[in-house]
MMTF fields as JSON, N, C-alpha, C and O atoms, coordinates in Angstrom:
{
  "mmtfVersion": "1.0.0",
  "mmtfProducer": "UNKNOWN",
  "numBonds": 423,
  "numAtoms": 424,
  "numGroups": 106,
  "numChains": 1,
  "numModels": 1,
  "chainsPerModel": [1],
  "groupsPerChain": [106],
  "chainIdList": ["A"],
  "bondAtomList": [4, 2, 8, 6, 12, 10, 16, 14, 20, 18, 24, 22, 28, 26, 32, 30, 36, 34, 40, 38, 44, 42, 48, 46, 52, 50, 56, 54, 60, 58, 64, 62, 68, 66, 72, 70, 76, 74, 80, 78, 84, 82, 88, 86, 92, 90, 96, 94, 100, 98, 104, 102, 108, 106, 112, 110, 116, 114, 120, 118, 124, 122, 128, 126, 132, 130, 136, 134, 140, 138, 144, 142, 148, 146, 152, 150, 156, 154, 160, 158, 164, 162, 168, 166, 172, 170, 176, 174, 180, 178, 184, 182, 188, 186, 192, 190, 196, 194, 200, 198, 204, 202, 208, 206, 212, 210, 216, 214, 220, 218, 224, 222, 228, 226, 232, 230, 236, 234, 240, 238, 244, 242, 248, 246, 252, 250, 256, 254, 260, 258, 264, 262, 268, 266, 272, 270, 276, 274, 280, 278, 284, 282, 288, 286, 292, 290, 296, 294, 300, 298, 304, 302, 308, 306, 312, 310, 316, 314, 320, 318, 324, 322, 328, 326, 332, 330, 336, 334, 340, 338, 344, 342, 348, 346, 352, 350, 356, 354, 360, 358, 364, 362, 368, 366, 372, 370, 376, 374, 380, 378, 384, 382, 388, 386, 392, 390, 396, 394, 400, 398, 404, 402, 408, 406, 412, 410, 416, 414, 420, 418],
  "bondOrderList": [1, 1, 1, 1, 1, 1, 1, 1, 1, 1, 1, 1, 1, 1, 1, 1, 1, 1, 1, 1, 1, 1, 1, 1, 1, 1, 1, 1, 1, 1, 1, 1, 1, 1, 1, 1, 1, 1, 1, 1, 1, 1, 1, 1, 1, 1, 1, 1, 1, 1, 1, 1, 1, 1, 1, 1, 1, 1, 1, 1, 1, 1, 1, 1, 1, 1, 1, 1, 1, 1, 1, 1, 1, 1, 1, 1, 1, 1, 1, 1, 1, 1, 1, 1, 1, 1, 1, 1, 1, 1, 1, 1, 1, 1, 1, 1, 1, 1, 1, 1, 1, 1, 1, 1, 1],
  "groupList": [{"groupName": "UNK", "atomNameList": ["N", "CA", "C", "O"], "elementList": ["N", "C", "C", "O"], "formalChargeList": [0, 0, 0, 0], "bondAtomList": [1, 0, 2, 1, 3, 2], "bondOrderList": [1, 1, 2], "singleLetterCode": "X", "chemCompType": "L-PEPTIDE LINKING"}],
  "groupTypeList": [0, 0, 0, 0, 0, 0, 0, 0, 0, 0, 0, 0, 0, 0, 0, 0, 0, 0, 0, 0, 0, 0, 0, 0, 0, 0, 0, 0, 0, 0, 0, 0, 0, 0, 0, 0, 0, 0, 0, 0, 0, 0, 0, 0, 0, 0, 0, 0, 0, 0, 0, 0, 0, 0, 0, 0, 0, 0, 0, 0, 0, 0, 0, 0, 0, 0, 0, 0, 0, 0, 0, 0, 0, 0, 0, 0, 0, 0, 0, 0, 0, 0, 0, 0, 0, 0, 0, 0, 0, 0, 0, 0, 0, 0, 0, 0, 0, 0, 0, 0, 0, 0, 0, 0, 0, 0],
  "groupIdList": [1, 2, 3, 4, 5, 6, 7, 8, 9, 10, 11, 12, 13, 14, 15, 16, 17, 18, 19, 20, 21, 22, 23, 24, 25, 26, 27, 28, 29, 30, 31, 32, 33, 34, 35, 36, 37, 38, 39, 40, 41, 42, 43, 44, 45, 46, 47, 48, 49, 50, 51, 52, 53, 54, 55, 56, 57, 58, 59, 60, 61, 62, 63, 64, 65, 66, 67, 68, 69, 70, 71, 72, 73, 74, 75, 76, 77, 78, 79, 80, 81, 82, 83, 84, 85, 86, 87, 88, 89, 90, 91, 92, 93, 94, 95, 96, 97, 98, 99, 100, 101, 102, 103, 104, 105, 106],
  "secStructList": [7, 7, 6, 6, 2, 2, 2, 2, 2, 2, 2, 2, 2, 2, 2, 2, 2, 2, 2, 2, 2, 2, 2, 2, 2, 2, 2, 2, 2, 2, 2, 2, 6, 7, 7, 7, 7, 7, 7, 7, 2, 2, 2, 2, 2, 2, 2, 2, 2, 2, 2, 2, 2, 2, 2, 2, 2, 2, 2, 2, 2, 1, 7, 7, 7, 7, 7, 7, 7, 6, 6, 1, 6, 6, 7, 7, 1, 1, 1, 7, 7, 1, 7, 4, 4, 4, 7, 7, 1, 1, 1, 6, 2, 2, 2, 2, 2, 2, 2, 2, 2, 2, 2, 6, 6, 7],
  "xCoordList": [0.844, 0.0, 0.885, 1.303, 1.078, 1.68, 1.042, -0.068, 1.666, 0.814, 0.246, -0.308, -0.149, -1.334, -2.653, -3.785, -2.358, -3.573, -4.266, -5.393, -3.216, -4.056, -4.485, -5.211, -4.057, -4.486, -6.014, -7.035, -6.2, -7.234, -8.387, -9.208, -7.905, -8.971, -9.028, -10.08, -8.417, -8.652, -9.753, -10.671, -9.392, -10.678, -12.326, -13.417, -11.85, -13.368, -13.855, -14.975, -12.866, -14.053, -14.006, -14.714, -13.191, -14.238, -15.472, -16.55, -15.514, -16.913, -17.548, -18.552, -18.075, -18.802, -19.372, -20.5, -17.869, -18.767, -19.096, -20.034, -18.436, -19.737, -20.907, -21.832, -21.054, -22.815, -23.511, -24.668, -22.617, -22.995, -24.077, -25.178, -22.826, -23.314, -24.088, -24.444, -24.717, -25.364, -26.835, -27.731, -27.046, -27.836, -28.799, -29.993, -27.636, -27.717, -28.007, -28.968, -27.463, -27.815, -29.587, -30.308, -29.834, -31.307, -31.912, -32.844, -31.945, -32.697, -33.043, -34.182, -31.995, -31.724, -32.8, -33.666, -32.493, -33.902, -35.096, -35.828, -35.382, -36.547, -36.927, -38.154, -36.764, -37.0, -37.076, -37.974, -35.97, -36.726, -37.532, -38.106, -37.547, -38.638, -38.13, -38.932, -36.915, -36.423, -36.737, -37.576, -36.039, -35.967, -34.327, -33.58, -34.168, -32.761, -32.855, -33.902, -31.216, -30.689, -29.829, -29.283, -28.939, -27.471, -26.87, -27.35, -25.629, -24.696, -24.099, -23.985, -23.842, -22.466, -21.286, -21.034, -20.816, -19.567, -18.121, -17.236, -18.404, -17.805, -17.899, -17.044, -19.31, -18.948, -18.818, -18.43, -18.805, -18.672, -17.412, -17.191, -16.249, -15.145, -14.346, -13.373, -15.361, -14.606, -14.965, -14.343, -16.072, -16.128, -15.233, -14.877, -14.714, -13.799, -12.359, -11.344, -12.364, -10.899, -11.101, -10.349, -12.105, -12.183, -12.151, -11.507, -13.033, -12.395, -10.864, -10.068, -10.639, -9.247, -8.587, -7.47, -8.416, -7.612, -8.149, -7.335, -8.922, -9.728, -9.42, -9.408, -9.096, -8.781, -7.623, -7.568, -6.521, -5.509, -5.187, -4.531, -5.822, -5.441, -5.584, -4.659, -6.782, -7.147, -5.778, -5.268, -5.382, -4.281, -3.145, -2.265, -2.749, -1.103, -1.425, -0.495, -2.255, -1.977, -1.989, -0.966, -2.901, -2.548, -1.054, -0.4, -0.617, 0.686, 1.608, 1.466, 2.035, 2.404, 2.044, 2.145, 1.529, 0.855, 1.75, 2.746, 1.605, 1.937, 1.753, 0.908, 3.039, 2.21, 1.542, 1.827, 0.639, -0.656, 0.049, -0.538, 1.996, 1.852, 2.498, 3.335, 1.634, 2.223, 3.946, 4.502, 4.424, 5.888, 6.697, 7.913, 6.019, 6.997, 7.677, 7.144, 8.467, 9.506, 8.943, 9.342, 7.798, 7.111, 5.961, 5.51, 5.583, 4.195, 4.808, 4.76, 5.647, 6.258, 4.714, 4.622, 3.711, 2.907, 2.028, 1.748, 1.525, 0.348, 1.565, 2.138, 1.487, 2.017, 1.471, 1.053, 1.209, 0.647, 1.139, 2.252, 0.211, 0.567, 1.984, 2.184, 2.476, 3.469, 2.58, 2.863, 1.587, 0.687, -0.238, -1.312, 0.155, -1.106, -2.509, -3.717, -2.0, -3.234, -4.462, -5.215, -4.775, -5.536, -6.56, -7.54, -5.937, -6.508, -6.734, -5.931, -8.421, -9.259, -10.016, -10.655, -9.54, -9.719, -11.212, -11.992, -11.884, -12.843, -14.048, -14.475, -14.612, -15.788, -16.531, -16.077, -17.984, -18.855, -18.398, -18.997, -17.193, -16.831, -16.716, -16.777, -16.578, -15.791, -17.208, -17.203, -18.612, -19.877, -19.832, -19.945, -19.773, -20.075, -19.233, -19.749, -18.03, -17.231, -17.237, -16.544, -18.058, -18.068, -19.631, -19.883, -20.492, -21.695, -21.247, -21.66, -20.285, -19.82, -18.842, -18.598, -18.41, -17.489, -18.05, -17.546, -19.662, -20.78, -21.4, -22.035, -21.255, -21.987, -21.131, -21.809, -19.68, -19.008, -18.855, -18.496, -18.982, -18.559, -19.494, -19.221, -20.538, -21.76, -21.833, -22.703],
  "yCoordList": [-1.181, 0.0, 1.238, 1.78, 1.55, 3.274, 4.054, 4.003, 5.243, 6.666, 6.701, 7.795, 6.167, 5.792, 5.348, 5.758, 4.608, 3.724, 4.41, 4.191, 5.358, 6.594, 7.597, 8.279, 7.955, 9.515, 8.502, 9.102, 7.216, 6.941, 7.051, 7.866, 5.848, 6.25, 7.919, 8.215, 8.574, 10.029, 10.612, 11.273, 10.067, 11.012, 10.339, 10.904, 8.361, 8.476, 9.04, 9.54, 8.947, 9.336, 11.224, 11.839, 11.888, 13.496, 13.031, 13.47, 12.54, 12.05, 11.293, 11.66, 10.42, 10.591, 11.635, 11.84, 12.331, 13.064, 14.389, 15.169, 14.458, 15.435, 14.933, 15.546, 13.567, 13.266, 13.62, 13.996, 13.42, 13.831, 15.054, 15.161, 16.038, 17.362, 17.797, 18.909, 17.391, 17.353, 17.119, 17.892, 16.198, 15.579, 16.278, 16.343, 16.66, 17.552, 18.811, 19.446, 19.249, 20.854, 20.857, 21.834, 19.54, 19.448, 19.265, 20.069, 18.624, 18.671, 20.244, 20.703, 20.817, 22.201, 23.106, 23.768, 22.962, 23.437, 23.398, 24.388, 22.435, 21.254, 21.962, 21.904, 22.351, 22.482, 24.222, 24.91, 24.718, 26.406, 26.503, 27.555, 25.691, 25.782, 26.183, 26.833, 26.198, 26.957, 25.967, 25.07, 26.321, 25.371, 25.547, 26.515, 23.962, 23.578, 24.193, 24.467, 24.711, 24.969, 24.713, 25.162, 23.974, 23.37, 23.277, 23.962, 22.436, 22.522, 23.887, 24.817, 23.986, 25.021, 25.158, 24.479, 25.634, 25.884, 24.872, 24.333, 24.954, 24.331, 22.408, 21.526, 22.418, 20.594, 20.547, 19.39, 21.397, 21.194, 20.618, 19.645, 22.178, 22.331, 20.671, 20.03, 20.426, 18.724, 17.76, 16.698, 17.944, 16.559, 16.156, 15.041, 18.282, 17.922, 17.874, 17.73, 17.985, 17.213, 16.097, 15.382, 15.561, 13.952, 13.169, 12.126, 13.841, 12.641, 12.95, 12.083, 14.119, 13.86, 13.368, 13.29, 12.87, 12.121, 10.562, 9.643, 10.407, 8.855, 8.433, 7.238, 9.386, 9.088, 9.164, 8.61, 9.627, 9.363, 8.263, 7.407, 8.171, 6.701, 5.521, 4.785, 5.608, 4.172, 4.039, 2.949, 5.284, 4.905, 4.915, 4.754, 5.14, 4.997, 3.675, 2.896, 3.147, 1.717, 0.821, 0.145, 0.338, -1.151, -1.23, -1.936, -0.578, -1.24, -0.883, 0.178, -1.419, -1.419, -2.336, -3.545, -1.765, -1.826, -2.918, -2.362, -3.977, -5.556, -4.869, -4.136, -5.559, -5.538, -6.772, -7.967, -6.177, -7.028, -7.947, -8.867, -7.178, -8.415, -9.365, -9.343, -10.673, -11.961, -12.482, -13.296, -11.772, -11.996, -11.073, -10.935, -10.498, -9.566, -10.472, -11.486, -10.134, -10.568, -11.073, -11.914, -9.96, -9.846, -10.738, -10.918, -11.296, -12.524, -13.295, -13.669, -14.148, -15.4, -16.6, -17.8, -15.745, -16.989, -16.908, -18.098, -16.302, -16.626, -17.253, -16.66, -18.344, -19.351, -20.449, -20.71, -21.63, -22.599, -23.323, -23.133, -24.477, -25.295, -26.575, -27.068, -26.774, -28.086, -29.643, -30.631, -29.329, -30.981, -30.416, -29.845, -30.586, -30.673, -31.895, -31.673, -32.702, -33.585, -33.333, -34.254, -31.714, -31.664, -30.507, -29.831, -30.657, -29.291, -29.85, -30.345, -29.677, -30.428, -29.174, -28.134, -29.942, -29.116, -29.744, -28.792, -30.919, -31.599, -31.2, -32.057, -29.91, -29.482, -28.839, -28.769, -28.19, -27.469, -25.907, -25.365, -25.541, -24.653, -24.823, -23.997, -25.826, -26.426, -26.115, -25.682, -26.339, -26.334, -24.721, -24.109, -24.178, -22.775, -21.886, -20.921, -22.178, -21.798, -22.354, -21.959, -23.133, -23.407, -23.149, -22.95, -23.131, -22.314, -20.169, -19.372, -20.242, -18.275, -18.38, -17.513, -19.927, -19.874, -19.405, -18.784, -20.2, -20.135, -19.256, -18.916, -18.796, -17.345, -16.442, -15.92, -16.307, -15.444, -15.612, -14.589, -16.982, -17.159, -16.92, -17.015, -16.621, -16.318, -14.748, -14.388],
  "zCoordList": [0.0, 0.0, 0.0, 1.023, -0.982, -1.193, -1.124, -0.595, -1.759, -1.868, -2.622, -2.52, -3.588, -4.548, -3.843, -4.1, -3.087, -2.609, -1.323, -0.88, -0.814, -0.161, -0.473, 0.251, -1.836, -2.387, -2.626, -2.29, -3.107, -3.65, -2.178, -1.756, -1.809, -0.485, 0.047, 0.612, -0.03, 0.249, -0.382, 0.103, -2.23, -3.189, -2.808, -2.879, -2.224, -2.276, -1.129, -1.016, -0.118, 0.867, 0.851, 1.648, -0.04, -0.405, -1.341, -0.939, -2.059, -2.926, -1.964, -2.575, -0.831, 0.067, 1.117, 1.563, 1.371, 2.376, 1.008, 1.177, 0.049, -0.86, -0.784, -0.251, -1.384, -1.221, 0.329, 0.519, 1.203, 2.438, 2.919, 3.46, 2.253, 2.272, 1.552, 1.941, 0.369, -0.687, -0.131, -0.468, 0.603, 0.92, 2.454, 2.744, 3.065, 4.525, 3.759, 4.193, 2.843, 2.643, 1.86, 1.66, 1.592, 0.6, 1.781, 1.757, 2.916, 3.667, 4.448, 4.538, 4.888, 5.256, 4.574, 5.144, 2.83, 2.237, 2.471, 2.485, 2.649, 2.764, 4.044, 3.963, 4.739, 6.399, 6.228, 6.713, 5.461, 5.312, 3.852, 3.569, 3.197, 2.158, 1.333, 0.663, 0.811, -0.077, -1.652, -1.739, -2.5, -3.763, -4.136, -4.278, -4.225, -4.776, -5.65, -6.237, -6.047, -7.566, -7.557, -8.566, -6.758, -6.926, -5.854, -4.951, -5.508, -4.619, -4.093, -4.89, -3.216, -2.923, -3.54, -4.535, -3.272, -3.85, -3.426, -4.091, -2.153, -1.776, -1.813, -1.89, -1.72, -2.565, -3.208, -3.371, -4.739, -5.322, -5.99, -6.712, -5.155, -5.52, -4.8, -5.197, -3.542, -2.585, -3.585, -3.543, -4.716, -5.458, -6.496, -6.879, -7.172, -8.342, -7.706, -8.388, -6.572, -5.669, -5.673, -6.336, -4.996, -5.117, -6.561, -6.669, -7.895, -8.639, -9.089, -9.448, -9.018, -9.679, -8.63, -9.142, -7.238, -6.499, -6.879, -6.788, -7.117, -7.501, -8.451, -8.745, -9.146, -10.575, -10.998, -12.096, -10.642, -10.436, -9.982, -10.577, -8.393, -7.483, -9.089, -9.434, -9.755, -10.182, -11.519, -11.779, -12.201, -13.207, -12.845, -13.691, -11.236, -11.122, -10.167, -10.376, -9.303, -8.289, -9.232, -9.125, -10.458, -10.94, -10.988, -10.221, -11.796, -11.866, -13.499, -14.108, -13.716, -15.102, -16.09, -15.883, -17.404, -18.033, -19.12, -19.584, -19.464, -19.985, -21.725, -22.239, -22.253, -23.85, -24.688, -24.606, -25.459, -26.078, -27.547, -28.116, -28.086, -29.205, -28.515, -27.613, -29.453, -29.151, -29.16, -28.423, -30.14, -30.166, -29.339, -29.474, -28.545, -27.537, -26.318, -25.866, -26.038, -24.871, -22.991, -22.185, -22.984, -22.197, -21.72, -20.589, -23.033, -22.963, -22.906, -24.078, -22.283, -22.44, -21.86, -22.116, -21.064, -20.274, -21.738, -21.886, -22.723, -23.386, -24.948, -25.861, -24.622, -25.536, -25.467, -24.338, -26.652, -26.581, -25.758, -25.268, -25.419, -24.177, -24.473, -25.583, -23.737, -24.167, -24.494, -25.173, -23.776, -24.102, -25.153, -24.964, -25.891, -27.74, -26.85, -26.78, -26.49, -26.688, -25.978, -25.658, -25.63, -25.264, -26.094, -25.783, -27.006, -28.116, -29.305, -30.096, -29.395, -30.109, -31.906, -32.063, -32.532, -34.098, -34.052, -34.024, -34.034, -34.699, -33.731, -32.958, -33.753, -33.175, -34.152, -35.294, -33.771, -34.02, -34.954, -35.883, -34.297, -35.357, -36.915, -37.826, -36.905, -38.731, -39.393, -40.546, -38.629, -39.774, -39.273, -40.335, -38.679, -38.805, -39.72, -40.284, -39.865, -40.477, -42.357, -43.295, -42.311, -43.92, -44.231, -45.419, -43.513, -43.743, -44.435, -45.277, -43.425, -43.867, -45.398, -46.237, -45.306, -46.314, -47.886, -48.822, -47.576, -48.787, -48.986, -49.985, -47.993, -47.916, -49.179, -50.064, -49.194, -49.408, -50.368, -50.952, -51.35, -52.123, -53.367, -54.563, -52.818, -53.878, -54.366, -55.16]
}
């Protein structure tokens, strides 16, 4: 757990206690009769702190980011298996696949 993983818990809990206050200040209305027209200023300004700490937290804690081609250095685990005999050609695909074949060919 680094400083990532606390800035994150930091942003959500300002985006809770914004809904907090959000919620306490509608009642507040509610009780002098007023009519909502928006937040304060101030939750507002605690919610756009909170996502950008949340949001931050979520793209710097995973981690580092793996590459997707197959011949890179890096995928060594997504390679075929050493036992073949468990990888089966003779299924249900073969008629689906020559049904599109006819399709195309017309």
């Amino acid at each position: 757990m680094g400083i990532g993983f606390a800035v994150g818990v930091l942003g959500v809990l300002l985006l809770a206690h914004a809904a907090y206050s959000t919620i306490q200040y509608r009642g507040l209305l509610k009780i002098t009769e007023e009519e909502f027209s928006g937040p304060p200023i101030n939750v507002v300004v605690e919610l756009l702190l909170g996502l950008v700490f949340s949001m931050w937290a979520a793209l710097t804690v995973p981690g580092k980011f793996l590459s997707i081609h197959p011949d890179s250095e890096e995928n060594r685990i997504v390679s075929l298996p050493a036992n073949l005999d468990f990888m089966i050609f003779n299924h249900r695909g073969k008629a689906v696949l020559s049904g599109v074949n006819m399709k195309l060919k017309h």
